[in-house]
KEKE-3310 file (N, C-alpha, C; in steps of 0.2 Angstrom, whole numbers, plus 5000, padded with zeros to 4 digits):
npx = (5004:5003:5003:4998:4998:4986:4992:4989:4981:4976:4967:4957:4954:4949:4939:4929:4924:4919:4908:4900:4904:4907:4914:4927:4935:4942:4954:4956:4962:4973:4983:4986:4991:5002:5010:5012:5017:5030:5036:5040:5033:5022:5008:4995:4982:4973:4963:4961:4955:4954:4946:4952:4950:4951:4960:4966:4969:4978:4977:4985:4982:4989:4983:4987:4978:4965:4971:4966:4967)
npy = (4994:5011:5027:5045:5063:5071:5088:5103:5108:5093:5092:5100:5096:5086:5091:5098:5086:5077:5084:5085:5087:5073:5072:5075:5065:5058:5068:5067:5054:5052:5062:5056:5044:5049:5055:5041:5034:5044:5039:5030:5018:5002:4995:4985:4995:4999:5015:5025:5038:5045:5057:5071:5082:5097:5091:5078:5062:5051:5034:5020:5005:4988:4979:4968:4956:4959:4959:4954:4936)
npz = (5000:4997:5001:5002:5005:4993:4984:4983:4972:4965:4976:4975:4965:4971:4978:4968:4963:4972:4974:4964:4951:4942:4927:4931:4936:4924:4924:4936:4939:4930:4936:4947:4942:4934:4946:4951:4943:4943:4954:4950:4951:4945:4936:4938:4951:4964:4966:4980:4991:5006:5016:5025:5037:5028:5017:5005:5007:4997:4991:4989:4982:4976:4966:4957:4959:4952:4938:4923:4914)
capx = (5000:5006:4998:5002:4994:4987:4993:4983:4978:4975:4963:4954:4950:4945:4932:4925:4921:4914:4901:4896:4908:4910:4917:4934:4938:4947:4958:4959:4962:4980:4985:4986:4996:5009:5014:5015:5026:5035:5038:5044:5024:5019:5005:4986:4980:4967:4965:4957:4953:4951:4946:4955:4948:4950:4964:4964:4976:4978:4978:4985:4983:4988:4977:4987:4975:4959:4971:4963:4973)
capy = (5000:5016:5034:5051:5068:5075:5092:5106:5104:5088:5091:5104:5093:5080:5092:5097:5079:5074:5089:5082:5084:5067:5073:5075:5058:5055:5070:5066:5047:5054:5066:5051:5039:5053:5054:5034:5034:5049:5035:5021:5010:5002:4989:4989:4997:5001:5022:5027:5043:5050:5065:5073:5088:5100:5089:5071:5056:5045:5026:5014:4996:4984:4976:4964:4948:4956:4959:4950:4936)
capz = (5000:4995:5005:5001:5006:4989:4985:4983:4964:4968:4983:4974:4959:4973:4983:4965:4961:4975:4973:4958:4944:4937:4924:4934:4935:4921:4926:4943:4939:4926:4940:4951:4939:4935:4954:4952:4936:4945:4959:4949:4953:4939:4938:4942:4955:4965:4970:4985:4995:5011:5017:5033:5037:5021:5013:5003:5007:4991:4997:4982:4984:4972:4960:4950:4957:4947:4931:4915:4911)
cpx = (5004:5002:5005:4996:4992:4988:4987:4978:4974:4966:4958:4949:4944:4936:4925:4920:4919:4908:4898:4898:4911:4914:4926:4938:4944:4955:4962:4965:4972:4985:4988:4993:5001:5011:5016:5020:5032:5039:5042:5037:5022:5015:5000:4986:4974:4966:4958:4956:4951:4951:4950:4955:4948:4954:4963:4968:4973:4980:4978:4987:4987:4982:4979:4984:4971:4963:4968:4968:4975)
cpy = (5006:5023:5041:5055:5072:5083:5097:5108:5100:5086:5094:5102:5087:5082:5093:5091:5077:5079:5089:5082:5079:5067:5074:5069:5055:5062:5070:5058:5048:5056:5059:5044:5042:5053:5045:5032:5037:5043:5029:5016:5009:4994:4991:4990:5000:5009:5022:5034:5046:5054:5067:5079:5091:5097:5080:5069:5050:5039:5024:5007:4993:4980:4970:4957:4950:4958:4953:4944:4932)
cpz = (5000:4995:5004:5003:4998:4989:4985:4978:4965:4972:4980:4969:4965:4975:4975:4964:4966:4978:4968:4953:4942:4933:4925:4935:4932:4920:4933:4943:4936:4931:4946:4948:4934:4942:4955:4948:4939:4951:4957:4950:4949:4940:4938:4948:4958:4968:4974:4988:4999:5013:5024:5032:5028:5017:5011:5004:5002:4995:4989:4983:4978:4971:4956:4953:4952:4941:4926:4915:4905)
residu = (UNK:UNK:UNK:UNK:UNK:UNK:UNK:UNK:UNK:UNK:UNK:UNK:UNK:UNK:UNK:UNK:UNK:UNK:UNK:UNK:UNK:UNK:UNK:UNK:UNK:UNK:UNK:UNK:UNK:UNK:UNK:UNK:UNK:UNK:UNK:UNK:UNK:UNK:UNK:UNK:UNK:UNK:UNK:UNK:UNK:UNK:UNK:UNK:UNK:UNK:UNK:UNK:UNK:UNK:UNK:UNK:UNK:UNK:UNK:UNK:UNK:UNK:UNK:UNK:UNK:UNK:UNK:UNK:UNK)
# end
């Protein structure tokens, strides 16, 4: 598992989106898989979000049991 504090971009696309623009997703989702390329993480994975107070901690699990195969 791998946690970080989003920054402030980040946090700002999050509160969007969960006030109803859906449509942020697939920028939220990119934003999140350049800070894992940036790390060297490559593979499927699962992203998660929670809130603490005004700021969001990314939680990334691994995924490669549900890959296709």
């Amino acid at each position: 598992m791998v946690r970080w504090m989003a920054d402030e971009e980040l946090a700002a696309l999050l509160r969007r989106y969960y006030s109803g623009e859906g449509g942020l997703w697939p920028t939220i989702r990119e934003r999140v898989a350049a800070e894992l390329r940036r790390r060297g993480i490559e593979g499927a994975r699962h992203i998660r979000f929670r809130r603490r107070d005004d700021e969001y901690e990314v939680i990334i699990e691994d995924a490669s049991g549900y890959e296709p195969e």
